[in-house]
C-alpha positions in Angstrom: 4.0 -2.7 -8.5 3.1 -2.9 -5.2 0.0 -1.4 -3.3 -0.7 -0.5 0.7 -4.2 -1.5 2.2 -6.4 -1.2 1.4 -5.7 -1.4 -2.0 -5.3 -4.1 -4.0 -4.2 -4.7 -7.9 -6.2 -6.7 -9.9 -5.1 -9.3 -11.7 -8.6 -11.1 -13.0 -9.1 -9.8 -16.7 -13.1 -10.5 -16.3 -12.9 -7.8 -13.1 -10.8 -5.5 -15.3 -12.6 -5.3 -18.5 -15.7 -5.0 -16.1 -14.3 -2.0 -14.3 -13.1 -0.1 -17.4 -16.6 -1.0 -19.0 -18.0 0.6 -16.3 -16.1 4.0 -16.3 -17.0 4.0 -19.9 -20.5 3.8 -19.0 -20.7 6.2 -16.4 -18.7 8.8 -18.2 -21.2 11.8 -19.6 -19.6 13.6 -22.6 -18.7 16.7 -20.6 -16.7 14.7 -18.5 -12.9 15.7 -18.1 -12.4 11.7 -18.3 -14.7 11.0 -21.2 -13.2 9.6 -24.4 -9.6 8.8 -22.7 -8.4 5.0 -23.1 -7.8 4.2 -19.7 -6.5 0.6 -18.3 -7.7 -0.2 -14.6 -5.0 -2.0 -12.3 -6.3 -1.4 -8.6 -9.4 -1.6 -6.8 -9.9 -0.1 -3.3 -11.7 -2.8 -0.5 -12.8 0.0 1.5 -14.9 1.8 -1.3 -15.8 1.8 -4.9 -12.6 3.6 -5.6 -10.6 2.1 -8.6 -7.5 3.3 -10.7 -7.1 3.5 -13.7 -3.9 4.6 -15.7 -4.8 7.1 -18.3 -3.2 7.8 -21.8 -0.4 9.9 -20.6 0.8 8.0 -18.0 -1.2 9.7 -15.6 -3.8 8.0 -12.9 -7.3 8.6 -11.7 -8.5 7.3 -8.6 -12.2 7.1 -9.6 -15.4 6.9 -7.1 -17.4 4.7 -9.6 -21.2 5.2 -8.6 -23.0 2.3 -11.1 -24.8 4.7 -12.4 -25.3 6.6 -15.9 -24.5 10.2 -15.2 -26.4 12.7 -16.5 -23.7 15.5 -15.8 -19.9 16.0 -16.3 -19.6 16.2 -12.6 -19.9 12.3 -11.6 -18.1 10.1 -10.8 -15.4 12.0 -9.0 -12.1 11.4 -9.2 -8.4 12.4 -7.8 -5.9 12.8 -10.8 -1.7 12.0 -9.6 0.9 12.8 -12.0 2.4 9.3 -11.8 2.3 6.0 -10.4 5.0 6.8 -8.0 2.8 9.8 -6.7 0.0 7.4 -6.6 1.8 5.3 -4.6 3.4 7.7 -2.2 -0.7 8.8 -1.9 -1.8 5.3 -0.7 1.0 4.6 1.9 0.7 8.2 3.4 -3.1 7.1 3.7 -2.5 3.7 5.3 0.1 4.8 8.0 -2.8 7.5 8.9 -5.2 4.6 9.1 -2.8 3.3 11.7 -1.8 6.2 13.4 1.8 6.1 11.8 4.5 9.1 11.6 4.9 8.9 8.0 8.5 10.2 8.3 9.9 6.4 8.9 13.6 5.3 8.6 15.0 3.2 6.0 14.5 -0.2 8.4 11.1 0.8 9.5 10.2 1.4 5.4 11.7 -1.8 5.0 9.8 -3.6 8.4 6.9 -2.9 7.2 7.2 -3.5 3.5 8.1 -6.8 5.0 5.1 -7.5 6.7 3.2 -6.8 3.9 5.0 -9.1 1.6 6.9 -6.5 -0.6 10.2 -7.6 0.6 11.2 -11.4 0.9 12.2 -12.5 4.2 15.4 -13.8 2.8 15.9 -10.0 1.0 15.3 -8.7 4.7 17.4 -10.8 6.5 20.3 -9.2 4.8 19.2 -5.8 5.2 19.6 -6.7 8.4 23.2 -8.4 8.5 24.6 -5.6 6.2 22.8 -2.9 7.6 26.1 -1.0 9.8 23.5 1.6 11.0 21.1 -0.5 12.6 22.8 -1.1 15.9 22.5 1.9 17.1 18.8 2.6 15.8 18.2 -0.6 17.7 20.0 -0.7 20.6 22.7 -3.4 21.2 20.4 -5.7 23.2 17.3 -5.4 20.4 19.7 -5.5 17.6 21.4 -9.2 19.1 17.5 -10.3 19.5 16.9 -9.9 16.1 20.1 -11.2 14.0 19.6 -14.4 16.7 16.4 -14.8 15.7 14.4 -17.1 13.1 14.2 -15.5 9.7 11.5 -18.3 8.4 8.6 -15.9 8.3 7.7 -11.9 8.8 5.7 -12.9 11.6 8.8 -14.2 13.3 10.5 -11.2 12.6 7.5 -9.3 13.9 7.7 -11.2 17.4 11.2 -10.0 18.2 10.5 -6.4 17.3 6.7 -6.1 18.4 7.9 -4.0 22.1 10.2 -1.8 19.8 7.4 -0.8 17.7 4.9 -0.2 19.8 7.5 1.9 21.6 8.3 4.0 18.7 4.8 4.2 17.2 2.9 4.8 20.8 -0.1 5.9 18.6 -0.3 3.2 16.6 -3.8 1.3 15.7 -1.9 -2.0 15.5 1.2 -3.5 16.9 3.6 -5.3 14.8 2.4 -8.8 15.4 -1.2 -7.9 14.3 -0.7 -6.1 11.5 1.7 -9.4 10.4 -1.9 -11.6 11.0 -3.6 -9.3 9.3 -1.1 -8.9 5.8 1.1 -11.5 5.6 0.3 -15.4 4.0 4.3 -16.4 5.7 
């Protein structure tokens, strides 16, 4: 699975069991949540916000407050039907954070699932070769910059196309180059 800032899935078994423990605790019987085995996989780094897949299949984003609640009410939490929904959730709420159109085209899904590291370079770089479309999204001139150019790392990638971003996301918080700083280790 993959996750959109600024989210992050958890992997450390000590920080899951303490998570879960925690819902546990702060869950009052009248809760909707209370008494439902639920298996946490993603933690927010913006808030205490942490998800949790519930029996089901379902997930709850949860506001954890570290505290024993004395009502049914607390902690708050957003309910999604599925993964995928979750998913869908996060992104939409990450290209808000930086000022993104959320109606992107397949390359610019793919762009910046690149830059932050959900697609290989090597998996990109024939995208790109393959890709019959892309031409004319590009333009001749951009398109020729790009298949010239070094696919060792997203950053790279991001240097060639960093004018044709900021052109076509005017709005944007970030240009392409920073946000490949900020989320990529190539």
């Amino acid at each position: 699975m993959k996750t959109y800032p600024p989210w992050y899935l958890l992997t450390d078994k000590k920080r899951i069991r303490f998570f879960e423990e925690e819902l546990a605790r702060e869950l009052h019987p009248s809760h909707r949540l209370y008494g439902l085995k639920a298996k946490c996989f993603a933690k927010s780094d913006s808030n205490d916000d942490v998800a949790f897949e519930f029996e089901g299949g379902y997930i709850a984003v949860v506001h954890l407050t570290y505290s024993v609640e004395s009502s049914g009410g607390f902690p708050g939490y957003e309910k999604f039907q599925s993964s995928e929904s979750w998913l869908v959730n996060i992104k939409v709420n990450f290209l808000t954070m930086l000022n993104i159109n959320s109606e992107l085209t397949e390359f610019e899904c793919l762009l910046l699932d690149l830059i932050l590291g959900h697609v290989n370079i090597k998996d990109f770089e024939l995208y790109v070769y393959e890709a019959n479309h892309l031409e004319s999204e590009l333009g001749s001139d951009l398109y020729l910059d790009l298949i010239s150019s070094d696919f060792k790392s997203s950053y790279s990638v991001a240097n060639v196309l960093n004018e044709w971003y900021k052109n076509i996301n005017q709005n944007s918080a970030r240009d392409l180059r920073g946000l490949a700083r900020e989320y990529t280790k190539s």
